[in-house]
C-alpha positions in Angstrom: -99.0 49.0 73.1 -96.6 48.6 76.4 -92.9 47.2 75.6 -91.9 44.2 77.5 -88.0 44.2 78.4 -86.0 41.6 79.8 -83.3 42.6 82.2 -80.5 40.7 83.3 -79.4 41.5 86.8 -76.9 38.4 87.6 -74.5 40.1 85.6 -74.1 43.4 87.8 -73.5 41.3 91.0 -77.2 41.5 92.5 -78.6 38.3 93.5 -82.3 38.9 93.3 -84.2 35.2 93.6 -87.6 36.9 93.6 -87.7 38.6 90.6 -89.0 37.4 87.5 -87.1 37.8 84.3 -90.0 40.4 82.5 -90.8 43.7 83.7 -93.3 46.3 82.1 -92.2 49.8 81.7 -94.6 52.0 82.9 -94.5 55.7 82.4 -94.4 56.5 86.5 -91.7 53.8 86.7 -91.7 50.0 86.7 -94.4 47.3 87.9 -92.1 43.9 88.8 -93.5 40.5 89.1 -92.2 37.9 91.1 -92.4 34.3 90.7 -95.1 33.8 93.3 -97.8 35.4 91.5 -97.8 39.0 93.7 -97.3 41.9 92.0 -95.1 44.9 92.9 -96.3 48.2 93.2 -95.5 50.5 91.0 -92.2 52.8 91.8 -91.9 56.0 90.1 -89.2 57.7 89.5 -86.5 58.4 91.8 -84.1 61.4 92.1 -80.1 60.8 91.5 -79.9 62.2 95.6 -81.6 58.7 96.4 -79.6 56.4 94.9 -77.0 56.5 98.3 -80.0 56.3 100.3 -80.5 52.9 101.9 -83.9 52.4 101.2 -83.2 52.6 97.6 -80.8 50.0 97.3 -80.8 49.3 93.7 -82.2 52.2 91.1 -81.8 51.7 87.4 -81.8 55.4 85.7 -84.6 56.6 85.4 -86.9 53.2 83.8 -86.4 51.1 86.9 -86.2 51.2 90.6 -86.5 48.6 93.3 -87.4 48.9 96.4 -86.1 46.8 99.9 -83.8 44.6 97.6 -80.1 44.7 99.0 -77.8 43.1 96.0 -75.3 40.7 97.2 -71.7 41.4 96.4 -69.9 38.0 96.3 -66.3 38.4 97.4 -63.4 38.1 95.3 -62.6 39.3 91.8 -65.5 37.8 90.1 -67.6 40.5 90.8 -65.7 42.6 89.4 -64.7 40.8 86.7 -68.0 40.5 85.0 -69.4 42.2 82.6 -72.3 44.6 83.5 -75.4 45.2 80.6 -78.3 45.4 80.6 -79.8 43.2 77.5 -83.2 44.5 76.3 -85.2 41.7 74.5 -88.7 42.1 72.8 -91.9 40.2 73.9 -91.5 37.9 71.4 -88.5 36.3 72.9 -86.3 37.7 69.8 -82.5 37.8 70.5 -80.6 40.8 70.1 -78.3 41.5 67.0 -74.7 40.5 67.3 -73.8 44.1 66.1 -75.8 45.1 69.7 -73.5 42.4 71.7 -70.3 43.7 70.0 -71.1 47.5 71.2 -72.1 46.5 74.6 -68.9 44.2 74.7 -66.4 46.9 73.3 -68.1 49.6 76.4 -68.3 47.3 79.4 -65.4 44.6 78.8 -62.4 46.5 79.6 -63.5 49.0 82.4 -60.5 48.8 85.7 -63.1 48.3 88.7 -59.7 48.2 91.0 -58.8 51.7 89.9 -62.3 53.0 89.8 -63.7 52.1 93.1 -60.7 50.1 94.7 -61.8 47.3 97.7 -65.3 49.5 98.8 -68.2 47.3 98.1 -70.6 50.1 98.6 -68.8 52.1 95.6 -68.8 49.1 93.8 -72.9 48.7 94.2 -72.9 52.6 93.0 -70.8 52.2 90.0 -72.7 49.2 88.7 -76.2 51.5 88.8 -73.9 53.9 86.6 -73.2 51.2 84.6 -76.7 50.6 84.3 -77.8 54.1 83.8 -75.3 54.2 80.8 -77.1 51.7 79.2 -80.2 52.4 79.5 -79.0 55.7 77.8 -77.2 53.9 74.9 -80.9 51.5 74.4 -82.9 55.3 74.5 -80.9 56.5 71.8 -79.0 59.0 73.6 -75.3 60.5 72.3 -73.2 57.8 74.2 -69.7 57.0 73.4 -68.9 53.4 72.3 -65.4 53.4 74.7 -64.5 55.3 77.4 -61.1 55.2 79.6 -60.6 54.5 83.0 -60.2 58.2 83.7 -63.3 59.4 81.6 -65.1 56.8 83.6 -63.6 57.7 87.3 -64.6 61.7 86.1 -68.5 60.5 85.0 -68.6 58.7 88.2 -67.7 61.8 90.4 -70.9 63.9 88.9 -73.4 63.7 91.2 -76.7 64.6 89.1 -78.0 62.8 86.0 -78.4 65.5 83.8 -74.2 66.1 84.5 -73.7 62.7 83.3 -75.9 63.1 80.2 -74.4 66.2 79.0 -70.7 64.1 79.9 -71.6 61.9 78.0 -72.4 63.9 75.1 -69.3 65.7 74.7 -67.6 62.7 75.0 -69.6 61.2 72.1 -69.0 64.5 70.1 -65.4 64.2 70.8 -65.7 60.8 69.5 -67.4 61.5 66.7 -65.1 64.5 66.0 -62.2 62.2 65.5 -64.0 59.3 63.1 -64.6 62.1 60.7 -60.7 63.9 61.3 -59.6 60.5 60.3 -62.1 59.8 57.5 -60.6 62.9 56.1 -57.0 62.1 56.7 -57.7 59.0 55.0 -59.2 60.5 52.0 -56.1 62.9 51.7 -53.9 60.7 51.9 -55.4 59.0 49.1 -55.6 62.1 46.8 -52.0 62.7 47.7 -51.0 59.0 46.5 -53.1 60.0 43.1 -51.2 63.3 43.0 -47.6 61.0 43.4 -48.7 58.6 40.8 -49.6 61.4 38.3 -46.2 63.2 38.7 -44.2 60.3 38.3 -46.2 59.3 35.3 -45.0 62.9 33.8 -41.1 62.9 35.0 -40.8 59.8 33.1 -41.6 61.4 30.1 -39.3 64.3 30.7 -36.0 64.9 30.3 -34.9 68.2 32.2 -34.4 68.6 35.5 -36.8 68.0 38.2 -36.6 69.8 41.5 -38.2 68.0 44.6 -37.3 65.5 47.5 -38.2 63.2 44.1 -36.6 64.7 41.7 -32.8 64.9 40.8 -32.2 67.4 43.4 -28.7 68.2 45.0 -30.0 69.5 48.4 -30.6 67.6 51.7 -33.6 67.4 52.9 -34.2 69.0 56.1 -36.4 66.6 58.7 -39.1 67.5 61.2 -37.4 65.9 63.7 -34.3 68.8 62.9 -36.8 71.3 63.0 -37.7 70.8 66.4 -34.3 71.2 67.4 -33.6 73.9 65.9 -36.8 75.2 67.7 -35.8 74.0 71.0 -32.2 75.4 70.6 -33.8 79.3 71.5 -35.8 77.9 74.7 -32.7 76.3 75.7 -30.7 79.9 75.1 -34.0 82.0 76.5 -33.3 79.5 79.9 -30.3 81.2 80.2 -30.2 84.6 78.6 -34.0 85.5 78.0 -36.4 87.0 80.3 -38.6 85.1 82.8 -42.6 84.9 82.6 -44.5 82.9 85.2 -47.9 81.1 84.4 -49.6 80.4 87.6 -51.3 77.0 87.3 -52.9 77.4 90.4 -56.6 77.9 89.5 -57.0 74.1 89.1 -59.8 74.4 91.6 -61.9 77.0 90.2 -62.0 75.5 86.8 -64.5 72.6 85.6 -63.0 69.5 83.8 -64.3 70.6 80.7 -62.5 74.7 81.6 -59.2 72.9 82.5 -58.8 71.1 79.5 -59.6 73.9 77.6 -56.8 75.8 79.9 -54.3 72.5 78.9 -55.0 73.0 74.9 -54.6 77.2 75.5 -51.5 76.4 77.5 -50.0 73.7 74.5 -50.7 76.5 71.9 -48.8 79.5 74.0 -45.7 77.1 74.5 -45.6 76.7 70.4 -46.0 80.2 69.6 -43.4 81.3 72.1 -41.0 77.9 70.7 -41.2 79.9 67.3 -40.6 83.3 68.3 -37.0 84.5 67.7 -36.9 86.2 71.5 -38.9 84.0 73.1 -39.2 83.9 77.0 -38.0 81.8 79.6 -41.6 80.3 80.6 -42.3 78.9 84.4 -45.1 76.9 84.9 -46.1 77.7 89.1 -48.0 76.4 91.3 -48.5 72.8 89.2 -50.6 70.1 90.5 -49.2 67.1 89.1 -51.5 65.0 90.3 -54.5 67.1 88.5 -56.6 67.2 85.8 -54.6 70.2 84.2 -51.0 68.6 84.3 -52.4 65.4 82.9 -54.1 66.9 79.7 -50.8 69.3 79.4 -48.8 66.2 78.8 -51.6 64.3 76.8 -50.5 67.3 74.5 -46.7 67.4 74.9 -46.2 63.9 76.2 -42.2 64.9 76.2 -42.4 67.6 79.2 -41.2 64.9 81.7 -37.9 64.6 79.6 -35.6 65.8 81.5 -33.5 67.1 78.2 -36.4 69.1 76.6 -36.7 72.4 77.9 -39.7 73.8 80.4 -39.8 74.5 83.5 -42.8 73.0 85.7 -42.5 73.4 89.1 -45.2 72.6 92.2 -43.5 75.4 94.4 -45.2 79.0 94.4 -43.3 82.0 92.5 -43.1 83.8 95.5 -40.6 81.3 96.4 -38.3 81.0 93.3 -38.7 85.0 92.5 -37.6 87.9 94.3 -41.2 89.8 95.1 -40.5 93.4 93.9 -39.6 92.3 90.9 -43.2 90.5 90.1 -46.3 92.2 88.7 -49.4 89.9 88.0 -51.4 90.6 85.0 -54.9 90.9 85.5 -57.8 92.7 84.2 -59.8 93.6 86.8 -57.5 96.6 88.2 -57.4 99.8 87.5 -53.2 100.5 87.1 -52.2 100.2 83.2 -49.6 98.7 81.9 -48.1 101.6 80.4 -44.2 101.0 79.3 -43.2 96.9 79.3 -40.1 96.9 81.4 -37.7 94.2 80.6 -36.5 93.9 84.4 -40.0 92.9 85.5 -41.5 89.7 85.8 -44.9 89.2 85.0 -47.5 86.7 85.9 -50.3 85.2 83.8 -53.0 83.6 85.4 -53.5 80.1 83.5 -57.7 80.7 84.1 -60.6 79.9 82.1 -63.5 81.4 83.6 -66.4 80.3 81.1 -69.0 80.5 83.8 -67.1 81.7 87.3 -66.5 85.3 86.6 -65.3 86.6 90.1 -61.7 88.1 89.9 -60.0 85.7 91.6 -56.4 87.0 90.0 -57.4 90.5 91.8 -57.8 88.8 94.8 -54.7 86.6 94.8 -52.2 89.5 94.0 -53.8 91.6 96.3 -53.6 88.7 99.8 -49.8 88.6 98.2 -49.2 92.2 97.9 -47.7 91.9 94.6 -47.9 94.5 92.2 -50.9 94.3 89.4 -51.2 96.1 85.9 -53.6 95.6 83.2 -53.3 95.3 79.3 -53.7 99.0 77.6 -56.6 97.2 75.4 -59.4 100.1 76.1 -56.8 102.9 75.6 -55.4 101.6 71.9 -58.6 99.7 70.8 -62.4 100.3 69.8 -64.2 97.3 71.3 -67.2 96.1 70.1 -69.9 94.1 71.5 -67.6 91.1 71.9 -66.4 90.0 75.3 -62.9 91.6 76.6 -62.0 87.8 77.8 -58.2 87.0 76.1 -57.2 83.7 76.0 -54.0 82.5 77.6 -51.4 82.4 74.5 -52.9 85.3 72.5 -51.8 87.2 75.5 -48.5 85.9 75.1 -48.2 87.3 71.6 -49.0 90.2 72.7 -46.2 90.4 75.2 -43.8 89.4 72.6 -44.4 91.9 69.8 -44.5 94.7 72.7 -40.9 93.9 73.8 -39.8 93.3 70.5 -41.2 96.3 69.3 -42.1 98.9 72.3 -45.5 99.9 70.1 -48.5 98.9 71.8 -50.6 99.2 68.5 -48.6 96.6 66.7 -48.9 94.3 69.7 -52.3 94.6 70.3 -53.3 93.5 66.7 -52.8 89.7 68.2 -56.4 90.6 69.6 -59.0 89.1 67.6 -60.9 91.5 64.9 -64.3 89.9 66.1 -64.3 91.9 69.3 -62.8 95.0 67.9 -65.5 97.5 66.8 -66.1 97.5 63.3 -67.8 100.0 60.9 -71.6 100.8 61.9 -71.2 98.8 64.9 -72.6 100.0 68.2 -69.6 100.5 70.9 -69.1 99.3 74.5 -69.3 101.4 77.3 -66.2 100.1 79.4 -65.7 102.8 81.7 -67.3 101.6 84.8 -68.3 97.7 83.5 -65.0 96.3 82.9 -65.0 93.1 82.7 -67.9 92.2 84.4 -69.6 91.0 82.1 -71.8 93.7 82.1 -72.7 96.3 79.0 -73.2 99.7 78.5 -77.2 99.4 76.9 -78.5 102.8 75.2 -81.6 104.0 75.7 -84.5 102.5 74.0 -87.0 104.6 72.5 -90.0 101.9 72.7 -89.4 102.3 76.6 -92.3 104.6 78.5 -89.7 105.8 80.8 -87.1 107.2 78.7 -89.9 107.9 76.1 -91.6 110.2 79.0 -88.4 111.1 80.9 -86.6 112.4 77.9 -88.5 116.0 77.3 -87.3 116.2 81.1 -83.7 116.0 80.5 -84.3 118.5 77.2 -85.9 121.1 79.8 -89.2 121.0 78.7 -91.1 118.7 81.0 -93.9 116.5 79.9 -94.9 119.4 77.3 -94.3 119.0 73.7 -93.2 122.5 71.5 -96.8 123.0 70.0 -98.2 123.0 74.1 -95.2 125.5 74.9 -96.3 127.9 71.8 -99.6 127.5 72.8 -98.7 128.6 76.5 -96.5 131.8 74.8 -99.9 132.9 73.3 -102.1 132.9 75.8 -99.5 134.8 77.9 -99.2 137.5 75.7 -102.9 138.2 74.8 -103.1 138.4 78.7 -100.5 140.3 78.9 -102.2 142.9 76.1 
């Protein structure tokens, strides 16, 4: 039996006098009926490309299209002001719940249209089909979060195909759903902890010796976080002026997705910590920053104190080239050939600030190359067994590693900062590196189901396509000739 929906257009701007209030949902798209009796033909299903198109000037996802129906924008802020939904009702004329209304309400209400699409009308029209395509989503039952910011909605807005949208969408709504159960559990500790509190006081009351703890009779201060951090930031502030440099060149911005650079932002938050808590730690420069980019604005989603100017980092939108001197410089990459044998305190070394999840050209080779800086790679194949794993490092375990090496000068010690799941481990097969580093490409042995190597491999043994019984047989007949 066909569903009946109700769709309310006069709330996305479109004035659209002809069109009755009831549509039926076809499979092939959407039969409309107007007031005067005629019937619409049905549409089928139109591709994400057509939505700019002019012929297609109002497309609902991929349920409803229309077809030679222009929606009027009315000027002024009213537009975009209103709410946009879409408010699905069954043929019996039922309302929806009020739980339905206060989901719809807590997506669409507070959404910046002047920030989104500014004063262009035709962006506006385009945004409003988004809207509509969200919702349509949300009433299927897809994974769609129940608030998004004005910058998760400007980023969903730039994808241009549906099925980028959909998968946004879901990893926002995991994200989301990530944090309702984080703070479920936070809530639920801190109520064990409260129960924990209320226990031990129940027992100091009932004894007389002396209790140690921030709630006890203790003599000794207690030492806040807020000291800590001090205390941490006290060694940047002396590496700024004593320690050696290290550059992170941010400029990869471009060859990143939004989802690679904020997994670049959280890898870069995690290698400023460990090197805050190192007792030699280096004199980091962040190169080549877009401030205005997806990158610098997740970086200080995570340390929101960067633009202080008392707290200590260096970020700077100039290139290295210009605040270093370029013999001095040697870029770390793994795609060349040159080891980095001895770690020389003098030098300063580069670390591209890349995640290449699915681009796997060497664009660091290529960079220190057109600059004609010096390049070196990580000893990894010369002190380590790899395994199947990939020889990929993220950004701040390749900082540890160039902390233990100039703390200690033993490559062995330093190189145990690699993870143990992609060093070979006992009875597993290793990786052929030799040619395919890097690549993503792996050394594969020979497999003894295949009729090539099953067929080729008396070949390489020297004894053709001839087994040993066919060779005695051979031996025989020669000799009784021979006789």
């Amino acid at each position: 039996m066909m569903r009946r929906s109700c769709v309310h257009f006069a709330r996305c701007g479109a004035n659209i006098t002809n069109l009755d209030r009831s549509t039926i949902r076809r499979s092939g798209g959407v039969r409309f009926v107007f007031k005067s009796g005629v019937v619409h033909e049905t549409i089928s299903n139109l591709s994400v490309s057509d939505i700019t198109m002019s012929r297609n000037s109002h497309v609902i996802c991929r349920h409803f299209s229309i077809n030679n129906v222009k929606p009027e924008i009315s000027d002024g802020k009213k537009s975009k002001e209103d709410n946009v939904s879409v408010d699905l009702k069954s043929s019996t004329g039922e309302e929806p719940n009020d739980s339905n209304n206060i989901d719809v309400k807590d997506l669409f209400d507070c959404i910046d249209y002047d920030a989104i699409v500014g004063n262009d009308s035709d962006l506006l029209n385009k945004f409003k089909l988004l809207l509509l395509e969200v919702e349509v989503l949300r009433q299927d039952g897809m994974k769609v979060p129940s608030q998004l910011s004005t910058e998760q909605w400007k980023e969903l807005f730039s994808l241009e195909s549906r099925s980028q949208r959909r998968k946004c969408l879901g990893y926002l709504w995991t994200l989301e759903m990530k944090k309702q159960g984080d703070k479920r559990k936070k809530e639920s500790k801190r109520l064990v902890i409260l129960e924990k509190k209320a226990e031990q006081i129940k027992e100091n009351e009932n004894n007389d010796h002396i209790r140690y703890g921030f709630q006890g009779n203790t003599i000794f201060m207690r030492i806040y976080d807020s000291t800590i951090n001090l205390f941490d930031n006290s060694r940047l502030v002396q590496a700024m002026m004593y320690g050696q440099n290290i550059v992170l060149d941010c400029g990869y911005e471009s060859n990143m997705s939004a989802i690679e650079n904020k997994l670049c932002a959280k890898q870069l938050t995690y290698m400023f910590a460990e090197n805050r808590l190192s007792a030699d730690p280096f004199n980091i420069h962040f190169c080549n920053m877009n401030k205005n980019g997806i990158l610098y604005k997740q970086f200080l989603k995570h340390i929101p104190t960067i633009e202080d100017p008392a707290f200590p980092v260096n970020i700077s939108e100039e290139h290295y080239l210009d605040l270093f001197p370029k013999e001095k410089l040697v870029y770390l990459t793994p795609h060349c050939r040159d080891e980095l044998r001895i770690f020389s305190a003098d030098d300063i070394y580069i670390v591209g600030a890349l995640v290449d999840k699915q681009n796997n050209e060497p664009l660091s080779l290529a960079k220190a190359k057109s600059e004609g800086i010096r390049m070196a790679q990580l000893p990894l194949d010369r002190y380590l067994d790899w395994g199947l794993g990939t020889k990929s490092l993220t950004i701040n375990q390749v900082l540890k590693i160039l902390l233990d090496v100039r703390t200690t000068g033993d490559w062995n010690r330093a190189l145990t900062n690699v993870p143990k799941r992609k060093v070979k481990q006992p009875g597993e097969q290793v990786r052929d590196t030799r040619k395919f580093y890097n690549r993503g490409t792996t050394f594969q042995p020979p497999n003894s189901r295949n009729w090539r190597n099953r067929y080729l491999e008396p070949i390489h043994q020297g004894g053709g396509f001839r087994n040993e019984e066919t060779q005695e047989k051979n031996l025989q007949r020669s000799s009784r000739k021979t006789s």
